[in-house]
C-alpha positions as CSV (number, residue, x, y, z in Angstrom):
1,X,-57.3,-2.8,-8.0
2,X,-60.8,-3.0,-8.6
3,X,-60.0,-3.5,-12.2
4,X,-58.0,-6.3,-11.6
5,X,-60.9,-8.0,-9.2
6,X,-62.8,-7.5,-12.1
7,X,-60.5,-9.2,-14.5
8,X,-60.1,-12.3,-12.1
9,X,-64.2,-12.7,-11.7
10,X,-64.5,-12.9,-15.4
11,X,-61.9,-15.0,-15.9
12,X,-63.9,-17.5,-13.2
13,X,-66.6,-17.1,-15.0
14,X,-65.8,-18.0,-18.1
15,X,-64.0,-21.1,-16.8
16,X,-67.1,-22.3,-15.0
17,X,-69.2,-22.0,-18.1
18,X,-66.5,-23.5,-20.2
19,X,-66.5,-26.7,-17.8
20,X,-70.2,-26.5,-17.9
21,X,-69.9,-26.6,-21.8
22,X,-67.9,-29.2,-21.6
23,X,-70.1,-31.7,-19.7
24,X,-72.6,-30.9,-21.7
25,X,-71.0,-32.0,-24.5
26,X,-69.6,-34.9,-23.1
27,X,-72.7,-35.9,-22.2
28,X,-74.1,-35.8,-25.6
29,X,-71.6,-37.6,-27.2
30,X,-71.2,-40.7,-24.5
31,X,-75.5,-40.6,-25.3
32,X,-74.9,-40.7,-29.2
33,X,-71.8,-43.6,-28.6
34,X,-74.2,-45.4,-27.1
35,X,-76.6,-45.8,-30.6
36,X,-73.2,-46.9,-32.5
37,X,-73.0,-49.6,-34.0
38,X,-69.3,-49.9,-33.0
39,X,-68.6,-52.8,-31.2
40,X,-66.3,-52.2,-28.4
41,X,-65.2,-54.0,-25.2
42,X,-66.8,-54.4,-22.1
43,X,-66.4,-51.1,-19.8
44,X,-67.1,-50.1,-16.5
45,X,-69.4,-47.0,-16.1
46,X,-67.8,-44.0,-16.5
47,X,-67.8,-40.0,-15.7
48,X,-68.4,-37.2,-17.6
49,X,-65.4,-35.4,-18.8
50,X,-63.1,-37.6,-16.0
51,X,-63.9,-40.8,-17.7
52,X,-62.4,-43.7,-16.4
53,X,-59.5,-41.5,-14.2
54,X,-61.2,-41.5,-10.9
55,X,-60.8,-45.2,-11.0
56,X,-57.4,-45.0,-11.3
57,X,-55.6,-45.5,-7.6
58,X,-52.5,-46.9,-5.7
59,X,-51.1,-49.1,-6.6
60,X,-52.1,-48.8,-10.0
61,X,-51.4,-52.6,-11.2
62,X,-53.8,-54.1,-8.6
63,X,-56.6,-51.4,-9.6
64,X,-55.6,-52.4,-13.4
65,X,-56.4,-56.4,-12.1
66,X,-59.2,-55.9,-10.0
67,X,-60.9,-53.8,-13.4
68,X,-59.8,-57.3,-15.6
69,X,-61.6,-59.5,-12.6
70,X,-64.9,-57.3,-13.3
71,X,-64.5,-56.9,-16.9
72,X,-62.9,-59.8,-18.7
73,X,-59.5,-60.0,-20.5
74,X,-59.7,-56.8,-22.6
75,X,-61.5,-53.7,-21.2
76,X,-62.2,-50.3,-23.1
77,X,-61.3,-47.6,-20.7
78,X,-61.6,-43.6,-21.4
79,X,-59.0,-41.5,-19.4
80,X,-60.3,-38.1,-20.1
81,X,-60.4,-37.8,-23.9
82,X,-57.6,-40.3,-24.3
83,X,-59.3,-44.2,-25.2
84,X,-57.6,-47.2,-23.9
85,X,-57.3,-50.7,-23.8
86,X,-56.3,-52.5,-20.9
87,X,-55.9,-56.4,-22.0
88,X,-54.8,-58.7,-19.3
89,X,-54.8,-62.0,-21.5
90,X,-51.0,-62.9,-22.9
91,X,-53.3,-64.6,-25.5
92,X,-54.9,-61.2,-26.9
93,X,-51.5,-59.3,-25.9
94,X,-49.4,-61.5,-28.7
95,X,-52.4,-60.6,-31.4
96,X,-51.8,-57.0,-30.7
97,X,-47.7,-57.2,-31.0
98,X,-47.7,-59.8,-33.6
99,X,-51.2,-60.4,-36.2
100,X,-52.5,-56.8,-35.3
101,X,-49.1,-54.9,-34.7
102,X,-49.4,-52.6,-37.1
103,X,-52.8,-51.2,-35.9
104,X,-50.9,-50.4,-32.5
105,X,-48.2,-49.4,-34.2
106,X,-48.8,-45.1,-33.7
107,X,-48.0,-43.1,-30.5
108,X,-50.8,-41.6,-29.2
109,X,-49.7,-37.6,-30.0
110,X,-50.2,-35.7,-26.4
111,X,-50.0,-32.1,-25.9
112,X,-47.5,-32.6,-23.8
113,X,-45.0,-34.0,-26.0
114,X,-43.1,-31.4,-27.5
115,X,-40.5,-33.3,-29.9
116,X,-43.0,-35.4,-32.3
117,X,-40.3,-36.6,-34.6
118,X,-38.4,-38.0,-31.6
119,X,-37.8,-41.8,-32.2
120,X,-40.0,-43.1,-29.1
121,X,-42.8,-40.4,-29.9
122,X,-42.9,-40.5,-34.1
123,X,-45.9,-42.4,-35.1
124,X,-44.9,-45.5,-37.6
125,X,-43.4,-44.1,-41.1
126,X,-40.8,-43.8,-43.6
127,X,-39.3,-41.8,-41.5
128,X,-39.6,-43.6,-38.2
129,X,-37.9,-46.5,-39.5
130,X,-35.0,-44.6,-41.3
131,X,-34.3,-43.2,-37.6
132,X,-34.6,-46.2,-35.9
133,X,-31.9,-48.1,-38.5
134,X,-29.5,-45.4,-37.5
135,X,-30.2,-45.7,-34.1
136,X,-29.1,-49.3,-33.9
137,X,-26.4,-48.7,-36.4
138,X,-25.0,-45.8,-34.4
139,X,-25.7,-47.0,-30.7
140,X,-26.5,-50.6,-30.7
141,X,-24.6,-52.2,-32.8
142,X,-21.6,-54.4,-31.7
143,X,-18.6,-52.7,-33.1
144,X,-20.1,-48.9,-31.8
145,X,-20.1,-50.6,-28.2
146,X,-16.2,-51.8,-28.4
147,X,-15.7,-48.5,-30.1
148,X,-16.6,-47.0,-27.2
149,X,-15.0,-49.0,-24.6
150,X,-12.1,-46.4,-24.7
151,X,-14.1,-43.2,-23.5
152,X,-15.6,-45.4,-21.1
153,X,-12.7,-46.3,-19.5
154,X,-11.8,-42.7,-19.3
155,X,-14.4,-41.6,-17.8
156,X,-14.9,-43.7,-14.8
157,X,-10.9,-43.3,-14.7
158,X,-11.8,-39.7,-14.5
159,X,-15.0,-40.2,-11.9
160,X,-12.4,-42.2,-9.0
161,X,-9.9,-39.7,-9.4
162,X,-12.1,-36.6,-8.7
163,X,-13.7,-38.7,-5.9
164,X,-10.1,-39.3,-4.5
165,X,-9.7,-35.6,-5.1
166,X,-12.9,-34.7,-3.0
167,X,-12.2,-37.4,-0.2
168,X,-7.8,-35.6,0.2
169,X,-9.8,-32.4,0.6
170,X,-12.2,-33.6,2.9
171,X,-9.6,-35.2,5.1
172,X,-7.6,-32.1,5.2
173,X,-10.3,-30.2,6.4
174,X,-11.1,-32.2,10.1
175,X,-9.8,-35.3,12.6
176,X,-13.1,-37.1,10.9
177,X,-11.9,-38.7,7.6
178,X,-15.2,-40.7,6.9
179,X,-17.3,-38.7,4.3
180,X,-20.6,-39.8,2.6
181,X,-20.7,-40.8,-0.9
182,X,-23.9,-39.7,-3.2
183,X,-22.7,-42.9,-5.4
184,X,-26.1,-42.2,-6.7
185,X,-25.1,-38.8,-8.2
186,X,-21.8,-40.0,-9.1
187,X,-23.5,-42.6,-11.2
188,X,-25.8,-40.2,-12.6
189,X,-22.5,-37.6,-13.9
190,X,-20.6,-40.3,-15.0
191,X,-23.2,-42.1,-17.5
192,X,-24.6,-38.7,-18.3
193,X,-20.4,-37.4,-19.1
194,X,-20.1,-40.7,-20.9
195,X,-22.7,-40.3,-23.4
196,X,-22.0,-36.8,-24.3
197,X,-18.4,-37.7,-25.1
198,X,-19.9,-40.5,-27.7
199,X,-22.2,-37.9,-29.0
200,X,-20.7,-34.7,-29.3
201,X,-17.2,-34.9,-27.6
202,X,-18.5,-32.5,-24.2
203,X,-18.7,-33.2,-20.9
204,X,-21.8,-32.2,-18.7
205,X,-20.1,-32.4,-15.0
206,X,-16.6,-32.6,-13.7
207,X,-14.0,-29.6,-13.3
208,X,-13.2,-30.1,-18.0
209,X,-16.2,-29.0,-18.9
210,X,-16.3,-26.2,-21.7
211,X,-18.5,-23.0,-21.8
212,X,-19.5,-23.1,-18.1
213,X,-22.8,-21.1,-18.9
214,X,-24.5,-23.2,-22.0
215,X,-23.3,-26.2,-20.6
216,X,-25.3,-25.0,-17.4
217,X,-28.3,-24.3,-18.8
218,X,-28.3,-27.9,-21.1
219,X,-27.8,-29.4,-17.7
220,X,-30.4,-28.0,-16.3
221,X,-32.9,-28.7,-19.6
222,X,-31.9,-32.5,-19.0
223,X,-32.7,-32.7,-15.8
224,X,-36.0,-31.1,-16.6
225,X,-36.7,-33.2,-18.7
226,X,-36.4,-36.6,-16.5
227,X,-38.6,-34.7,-14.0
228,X,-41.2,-33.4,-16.8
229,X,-41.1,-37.2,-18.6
230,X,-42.2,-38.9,-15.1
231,X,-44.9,-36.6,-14.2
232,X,-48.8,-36.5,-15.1
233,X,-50.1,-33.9,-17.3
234,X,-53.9,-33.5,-16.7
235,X,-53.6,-31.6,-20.0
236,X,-53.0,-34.9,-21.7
237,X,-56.7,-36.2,-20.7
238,X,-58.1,-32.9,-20.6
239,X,-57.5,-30.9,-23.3
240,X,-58.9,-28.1,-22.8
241,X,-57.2,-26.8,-19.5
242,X,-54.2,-26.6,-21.8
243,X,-55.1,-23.4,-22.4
244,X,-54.7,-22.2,-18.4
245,X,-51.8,-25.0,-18.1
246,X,-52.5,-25.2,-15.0
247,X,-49.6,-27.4,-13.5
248,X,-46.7,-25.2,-15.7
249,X,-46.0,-28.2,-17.4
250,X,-46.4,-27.3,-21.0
251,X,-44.1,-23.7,-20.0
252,X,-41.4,-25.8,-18.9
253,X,-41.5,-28.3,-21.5
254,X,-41.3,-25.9,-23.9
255,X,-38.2,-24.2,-22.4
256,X,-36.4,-27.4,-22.2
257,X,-37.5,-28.5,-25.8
258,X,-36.0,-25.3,-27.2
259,X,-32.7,-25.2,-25.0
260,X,-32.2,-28.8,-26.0
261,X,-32.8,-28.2,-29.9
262,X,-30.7,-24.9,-29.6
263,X,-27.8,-27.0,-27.8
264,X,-27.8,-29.5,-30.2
265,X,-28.2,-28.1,-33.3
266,X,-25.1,-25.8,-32.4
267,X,-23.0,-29.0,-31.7
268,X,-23.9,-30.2,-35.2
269,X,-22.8,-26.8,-36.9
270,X,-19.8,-26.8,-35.2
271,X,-18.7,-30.3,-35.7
272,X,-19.8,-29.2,-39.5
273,X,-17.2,-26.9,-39.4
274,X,-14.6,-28.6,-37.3
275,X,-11.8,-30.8,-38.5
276,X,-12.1,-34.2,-37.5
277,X,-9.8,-35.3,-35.1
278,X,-8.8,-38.9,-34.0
279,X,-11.3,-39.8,-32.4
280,X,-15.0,-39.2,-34.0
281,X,-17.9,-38.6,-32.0
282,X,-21.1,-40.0,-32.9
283,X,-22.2,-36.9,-35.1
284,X,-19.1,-36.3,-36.6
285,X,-19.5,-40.3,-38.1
286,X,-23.3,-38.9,-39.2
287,X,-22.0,-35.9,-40.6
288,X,-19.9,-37.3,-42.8
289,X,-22.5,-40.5,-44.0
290,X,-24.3,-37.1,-44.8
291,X,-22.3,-36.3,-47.1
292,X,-23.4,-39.2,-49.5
293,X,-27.0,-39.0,-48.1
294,X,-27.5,-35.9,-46.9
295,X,-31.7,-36.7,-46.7
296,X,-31.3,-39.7,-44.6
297,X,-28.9,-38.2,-42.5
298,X,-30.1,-34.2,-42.2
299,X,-30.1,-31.7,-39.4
300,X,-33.1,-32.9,-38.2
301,X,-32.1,-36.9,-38.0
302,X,-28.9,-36.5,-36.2
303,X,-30.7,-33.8,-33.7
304,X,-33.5,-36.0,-33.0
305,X,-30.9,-39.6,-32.4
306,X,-28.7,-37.3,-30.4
307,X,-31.6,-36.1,-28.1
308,X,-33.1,-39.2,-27.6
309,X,-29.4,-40.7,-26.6
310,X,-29.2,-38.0,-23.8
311,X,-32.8,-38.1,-22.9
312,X,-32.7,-42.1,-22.3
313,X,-29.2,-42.2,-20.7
314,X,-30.4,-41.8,-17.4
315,X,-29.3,-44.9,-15.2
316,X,-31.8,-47.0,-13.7
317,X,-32.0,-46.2,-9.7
């Protein structure tokens, strides 16, 4: 016991002095940005290591104006580590998006994000834009939509029918026949079951879903996921507490990143060696345009387009 008192002292310790290090350092370096020659944006004054993030408040867009009153139409703002610009001018918002688009062109790489090569997270390249003309070849287009118009109608055929289901069992169970409807959740299972039939030929919810367990624990790395991909990391501004993730995020995220690579990656090799029924699912259709191009349309492609397709298939509530 004493030991382990020990331990935990030390370990306060050495976080103290680490902070301590670290405003130190800060400190230096916002002293040496001041003598560059750099010519940046107005800014309002800032903290050490914090930066601009103790401005930040609810609700954030009338902070985000009342910063653009103070400062002008474009203001340099530091949250944490991370630089920022906050432009409130449509004027100097079409420069960026149209004469200077390719200079904002990157994603800002945060510790937090797990899946780099993941279409909304891969920095402009080569490889960026081949998964992006497969994206809107394979999801967007026209003739995928009316493709799909047949597994949509199944589904929500499928959604009323368990609903009636639910409601006969409900009414045999009590004089009250008035039950309340999570349309919410319905919604949710339905779009969720419909994309997952495009993509790999599975269901997610419902009584046909096959291999109870896996399909369990994908389930549970998508919803994960939504709640991971709305949260704030303070590891993102800060970081150095990445190394005592102190929130669990960066545990979690990386148990939902592997379960969904895992999942996905074993869809793939069995559709590889499945034959091709009727009706092809999104991966069988880039399986087989693998065949002719099997570098633009590898493992790691179709994973990443069939990730993101779950992962941004969660209906607006």
């Amino acid at each position: 016991m004493a030991e382990l008192l020990h331990l935990i002292d030390n370990l306060w310790v050495n976080i103290i002095v680490s902070f301590l290090l670290l405003i130190s350092i800060t400190t230096l370096l916002n002293f040496l940005s001041k003598n560059n020659k750099k010519k940046l944006p107005p800014s309002p004054r800032g903290l050490p290591v914090l930066g601009h993030l103790h401005l930040l408040k609810k609700p954030l867009h009338r902070t985000l104006i009342d910063i653009s009153n103070r400062h002008g139409p474009i203001t340099f703002l530091c949250f944490g580590s991370r630089p920022a610009l906050l432009i409130s001018s449509h004027i100097l918002a079409e420069q960026c998006f149209t004469t200077h688009d390719l200079s904002f062109s990157n994603r800002v790489q945060l510790p937090s994000v797990m899946m780099p090569n993941l279409i909304g997270m891969a920095n402009y390249s080569s490889y960026w834009r081949n998964v992006r003309q497969i994206a809107s070849l394979e999801l967007l287009s026209n003739h995928q939509l009316q493709a799909s118009s047949d597994t949509r109608a199944e589904e929500i055929k499928d959604m009323v029918h368990q609903l009636f289901q639910s409601h006969k069992l409900h009414e045999n169970s009590g004089p009250n026949h008035f039950r309340r409807l999570d349309f919410r959740k319905a919604i949710f299972e339905l779009t969720m079951n419909i994309m997952m039939m495009l993509i790999a030929g599975k269901r997610l919810y419902g009584d046909k879903i096959e291999h109870v367990k896996e399909t369990q624990k994908f389930r549970e790395s998508v919803t994960g996921w939504f709640e991971l991909s709305g949260a704030a990391n303070v590891e993102d501004f800060i970081p150095l507490l990445r190394i005592l993730d102190l929130q669990g995020v960066m545990k979690k995220m990386k148990w939902v990143t592997e379960v969904m690579e895992e999942t996905v990656q074993k869809i793939i090799k069995d559709h590889r060696q499945e034959v091709i029924g009727k009706r092809k699912t999104m991966i069988d259709r880039m399986l087989e345009l693998g065949k002719k191009d099997s570098e633009k349309y590898c493992d790691l492609v179709i994973q990443n387009i069939a990730i993101v397709s779950v992962q941004h298939s969660k209906p607006i509530s």
